[in-house]
C-alpha positions as CSV (number, residue, x, y, z in Angstrom):
1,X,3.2,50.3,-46.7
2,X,4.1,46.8,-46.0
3,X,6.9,45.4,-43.9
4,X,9.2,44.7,-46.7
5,X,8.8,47.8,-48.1
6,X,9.4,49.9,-44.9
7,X,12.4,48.1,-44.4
8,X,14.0,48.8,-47.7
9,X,12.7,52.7,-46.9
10,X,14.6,52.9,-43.9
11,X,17.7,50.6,-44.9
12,X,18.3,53.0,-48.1
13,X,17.2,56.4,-47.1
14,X,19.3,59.3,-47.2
15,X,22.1,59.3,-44.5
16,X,22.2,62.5,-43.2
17,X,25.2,62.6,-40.6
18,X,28.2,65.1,-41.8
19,X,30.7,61.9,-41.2
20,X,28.2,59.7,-43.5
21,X,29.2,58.1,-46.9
22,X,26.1,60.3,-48.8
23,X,27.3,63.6,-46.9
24,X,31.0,62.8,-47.6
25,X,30.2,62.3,-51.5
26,X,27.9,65.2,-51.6
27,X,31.0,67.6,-50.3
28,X,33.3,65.9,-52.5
29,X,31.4,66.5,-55.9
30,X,31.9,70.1,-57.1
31,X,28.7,72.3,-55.9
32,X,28.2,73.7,-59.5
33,X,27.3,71.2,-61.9
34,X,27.8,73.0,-65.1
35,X,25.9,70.7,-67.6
36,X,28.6,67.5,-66.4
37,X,27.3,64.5,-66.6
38,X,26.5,61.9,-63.8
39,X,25.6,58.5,-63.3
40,X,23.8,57.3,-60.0
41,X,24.2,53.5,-59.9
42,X,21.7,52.2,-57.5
43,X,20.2,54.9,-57.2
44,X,17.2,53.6,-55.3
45,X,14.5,56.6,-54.2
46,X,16.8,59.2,-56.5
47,X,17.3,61.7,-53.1
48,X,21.0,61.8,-54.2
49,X,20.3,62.1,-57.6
50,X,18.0,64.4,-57.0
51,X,20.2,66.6,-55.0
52,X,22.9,66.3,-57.4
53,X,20.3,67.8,-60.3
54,X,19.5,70.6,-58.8
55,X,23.3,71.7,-58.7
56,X,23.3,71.8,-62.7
57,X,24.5,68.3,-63.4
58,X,22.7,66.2,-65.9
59,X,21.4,63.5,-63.9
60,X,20.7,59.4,-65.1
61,X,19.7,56.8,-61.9
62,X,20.0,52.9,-62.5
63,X,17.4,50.9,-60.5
64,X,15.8,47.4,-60.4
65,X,12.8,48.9,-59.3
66,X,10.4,51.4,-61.3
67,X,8.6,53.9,-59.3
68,X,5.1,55.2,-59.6
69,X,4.4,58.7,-61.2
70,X,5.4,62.1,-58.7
71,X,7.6,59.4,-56.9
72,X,11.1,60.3,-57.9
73,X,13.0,63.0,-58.6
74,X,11.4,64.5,-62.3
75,X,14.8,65.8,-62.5
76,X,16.7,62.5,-62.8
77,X,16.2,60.3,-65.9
78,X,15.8,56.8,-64.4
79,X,16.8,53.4,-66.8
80,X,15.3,50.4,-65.2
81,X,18.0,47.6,-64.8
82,X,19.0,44.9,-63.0
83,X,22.3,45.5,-61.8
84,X,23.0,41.2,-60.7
85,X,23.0,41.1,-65.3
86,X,25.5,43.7,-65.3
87,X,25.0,47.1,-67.0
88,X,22.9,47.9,-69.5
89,X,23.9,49.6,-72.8
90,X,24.5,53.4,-72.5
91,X,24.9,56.0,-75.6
92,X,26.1,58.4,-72.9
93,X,29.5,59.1,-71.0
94,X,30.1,60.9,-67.7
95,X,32.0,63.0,-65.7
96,X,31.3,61.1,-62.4
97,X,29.8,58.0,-61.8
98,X,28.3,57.2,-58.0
99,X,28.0,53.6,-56.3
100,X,27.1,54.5,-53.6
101,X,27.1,51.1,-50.5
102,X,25.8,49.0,-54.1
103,X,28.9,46.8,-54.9
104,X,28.4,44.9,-52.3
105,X,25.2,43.8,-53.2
106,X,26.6,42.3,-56.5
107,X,27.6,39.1,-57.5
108,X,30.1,40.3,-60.2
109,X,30.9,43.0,-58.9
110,X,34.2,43.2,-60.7
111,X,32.4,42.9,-64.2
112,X,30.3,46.2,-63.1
113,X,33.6,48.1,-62.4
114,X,34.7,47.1,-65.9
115,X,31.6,48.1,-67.6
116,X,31.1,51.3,-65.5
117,X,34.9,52.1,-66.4
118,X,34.0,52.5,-69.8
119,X,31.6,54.8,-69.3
120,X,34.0,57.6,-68.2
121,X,34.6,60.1,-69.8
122,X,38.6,61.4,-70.0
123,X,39.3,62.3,-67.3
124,X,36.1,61.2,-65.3
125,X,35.6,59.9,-61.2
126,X,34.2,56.7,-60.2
127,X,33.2,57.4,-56.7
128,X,32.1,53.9,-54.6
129,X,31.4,53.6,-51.1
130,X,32.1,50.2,-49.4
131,X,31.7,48.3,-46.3
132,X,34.9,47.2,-44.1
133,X,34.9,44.0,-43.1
134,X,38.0,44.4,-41.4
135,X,36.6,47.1,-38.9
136,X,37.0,46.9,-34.7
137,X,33.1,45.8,-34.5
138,X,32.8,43.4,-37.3
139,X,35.9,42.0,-36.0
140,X,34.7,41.3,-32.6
141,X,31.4,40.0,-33.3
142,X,32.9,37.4,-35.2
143,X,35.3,36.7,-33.0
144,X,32.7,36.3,-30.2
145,X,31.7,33.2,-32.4
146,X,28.7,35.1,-34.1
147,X,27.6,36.5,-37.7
148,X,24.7,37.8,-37.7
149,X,21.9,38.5,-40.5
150,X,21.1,41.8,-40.3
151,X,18.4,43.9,-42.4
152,X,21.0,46.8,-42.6
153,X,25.1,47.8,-41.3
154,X,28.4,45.7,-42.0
155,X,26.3,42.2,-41.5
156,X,23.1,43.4,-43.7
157,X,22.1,39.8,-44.9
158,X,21.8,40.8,-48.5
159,X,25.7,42.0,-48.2
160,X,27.8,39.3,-50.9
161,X,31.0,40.1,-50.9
162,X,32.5,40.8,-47.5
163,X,36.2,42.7,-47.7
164,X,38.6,44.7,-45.6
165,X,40.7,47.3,-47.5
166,X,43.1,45.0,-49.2
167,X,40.5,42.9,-50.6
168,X,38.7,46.2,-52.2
169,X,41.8,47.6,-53.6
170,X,42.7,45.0,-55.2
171,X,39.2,44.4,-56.6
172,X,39.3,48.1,-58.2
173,X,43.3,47.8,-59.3
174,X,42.1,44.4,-61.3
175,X,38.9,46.0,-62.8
176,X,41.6,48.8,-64.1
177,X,41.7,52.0,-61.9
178,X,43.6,53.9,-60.2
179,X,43.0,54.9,-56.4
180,X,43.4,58.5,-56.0
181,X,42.3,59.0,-52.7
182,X,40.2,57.7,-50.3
183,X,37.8,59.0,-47.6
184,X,36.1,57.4,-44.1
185,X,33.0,56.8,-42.4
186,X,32.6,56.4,-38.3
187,X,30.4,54.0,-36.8
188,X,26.9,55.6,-37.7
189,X,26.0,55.9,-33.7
190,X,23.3,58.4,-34.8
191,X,21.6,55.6,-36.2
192,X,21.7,52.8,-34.2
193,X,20.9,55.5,-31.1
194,X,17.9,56.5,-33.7
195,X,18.9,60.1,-32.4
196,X,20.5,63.1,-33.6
197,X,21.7,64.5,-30.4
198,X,24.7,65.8,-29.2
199,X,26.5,62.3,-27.7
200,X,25.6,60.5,-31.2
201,X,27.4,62.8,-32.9
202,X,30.1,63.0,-30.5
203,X,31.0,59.9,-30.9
204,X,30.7,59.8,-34.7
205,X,33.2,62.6,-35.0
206,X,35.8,60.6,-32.7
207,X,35.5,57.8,-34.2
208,X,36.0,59.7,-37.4
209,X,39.0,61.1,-36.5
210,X,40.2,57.6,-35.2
211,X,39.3,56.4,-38.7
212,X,41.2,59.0,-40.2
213,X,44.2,57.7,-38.1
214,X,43.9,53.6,-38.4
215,X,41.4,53.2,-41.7
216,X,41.5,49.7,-41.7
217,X,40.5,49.4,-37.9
218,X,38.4,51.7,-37.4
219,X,36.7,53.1,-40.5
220,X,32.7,51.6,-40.8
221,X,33.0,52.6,-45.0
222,X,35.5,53.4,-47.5
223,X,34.6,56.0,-49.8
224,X,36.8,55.6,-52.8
225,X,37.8,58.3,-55.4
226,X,39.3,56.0,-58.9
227,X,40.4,57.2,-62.0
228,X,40.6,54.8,-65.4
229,X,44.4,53.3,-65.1
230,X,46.1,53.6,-68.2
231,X,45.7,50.9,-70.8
C-alpha cells in the first residue's frame, strides 16, 4: 500500500468511539431495516453501508473511487460518481440518506443538498455530519496566529468550506430542510492518543457532555437530523 493510500485508509476508516459521528448515526437509524431504502453518500470503503445492510436495509454507496473485486461490502450496490459534478441520476428514492463528514469536501455543497433532497422519499431523513469551525480548539489555534494543513480533523487540508453552526444551518434552511434535531461529537481524544483506554474515553465522554451543554463551543461535529421543508 502506498503512502497516499494509507493515509486515505486511516483518515476514512470506521470511527469506532460511542461519542463518534459513525456510532452516533448507527444508533440513530432504526436497528431493523425492513426493506427501507438508504443512500450512503461518500461512502468510501462501504463499512457503514455495509453495517447498515446487514440490518435489512437496501443499501446504494456513492464513491469517486471503484474498488477491486471482494473489496467492498457485496451487500451494498456501489454507483461510481464524482460527487465535485454533483449527483448523478437516480431512478430510486429513499428513506434515509447519509453524508457522513462529505459536505465539507464539496465545492457546491448547497447544490448536493438540493439534489439529495429530491431524492427523499415522503417522509424521508437526511442525516449529515459536519465539522465546527467554531469549536474551543479550532478557535484557539487560529487565534494563536496558525492554520494548519492537516491530513485529517477540523483543519484536514482537503476541508472547503469551513462553518460554525450558524453558517451550516443556514446552508441546510436555503437548500430547503428543516432541522429536526441535532446531535454532538467530543474531541475524538481516542484518536489523537491512538488509544482506546480508559482516560481517552474519559475525556471524550466529558467533553461530550460539555457539548451537549454549549454546542457551538465545544462540540468537534454536528450531526444533523433534516426533513424536506415544505414547498
Amino acid at each position: 500500500m502506498g503512502t497516499a493510500e494509507a493515509i486515505a485508509e486511516q483518515t476514512y476508516s470506521f470511527k469506532a468511539s460511542p461519542w463518534s459521528s459513525h456510532s452516533q448515526i448507527l444508533e440513530f437509524i432504526p436497528e431493523s431495516g425492513a426493506g427501507k431504502s438508504l443512500l450512503d453518500v461518500g461512502c468510501w470503503d462501504g463499512s457503514m453501508a455495509a453495517r447498515l445492510a446487514n440490518r435489512g436495509y437496501e443499501v446504494t454507496g456513492l464513491e469517486r473511487q471503484s474498488w477491486p473485486p471482494g473489496q467492498f461490502p457485496a451487500n451494498v450496490r456501489l454507483i461510481v460518481a464524482d460527487l465535485h459534478h454533483g449527483i448523478p441520476e437516480l431512478a430510486d428514492r429513499f428513506d434515509y440518506i447519509l453524508c457522513a463528514d462529505v459536505i465539507e469536501h464539496l465545492l457546491e455543497n448547497g447544490k448536493v443538498l438540493r439534489q439529495l433532497r429530491s431524492l427523499l422519499k415522503p417522509g424521508g431523513r437526511l442525516i449529515v455530519s459536519v465539522p465546527n469551525s467554531g469549536n474551543l480548539y479550532f478557535r484557539a489555534v487560529v487565534l494563536s496566529g496558525r492554520f494548519p494543513q492537516d491530513e485529517k480533523g477540523l483543519f484536514d487540508r482537503t476541508h472547503i468550506h469551513f462553518r460554525v453552526w450558524s453558517g451550516w444551518r443556514e446552508l441546510f434552511l436555503q437548500s430547503g430542510y428543516t432541522v429536526k434535531s441535532v446531535l454532538v461529537t467530543p474531541v475524538p481524544f481516542s484518536v489523537f492518543l491512538n488509544s482506546q483506554n480508559a482516560v481517552a474515553r474519559s475525556l471524550e465522554w466529558l467533553f461530550w457532555r460539555l457539548s451537549l451543554l454549549w454546542k457551538t463551543l465545544f462540540a468537534y461535529q454536528f450531526i444533523c437530523i433534516l426533513e424536506r421543508s415544505h414547498d
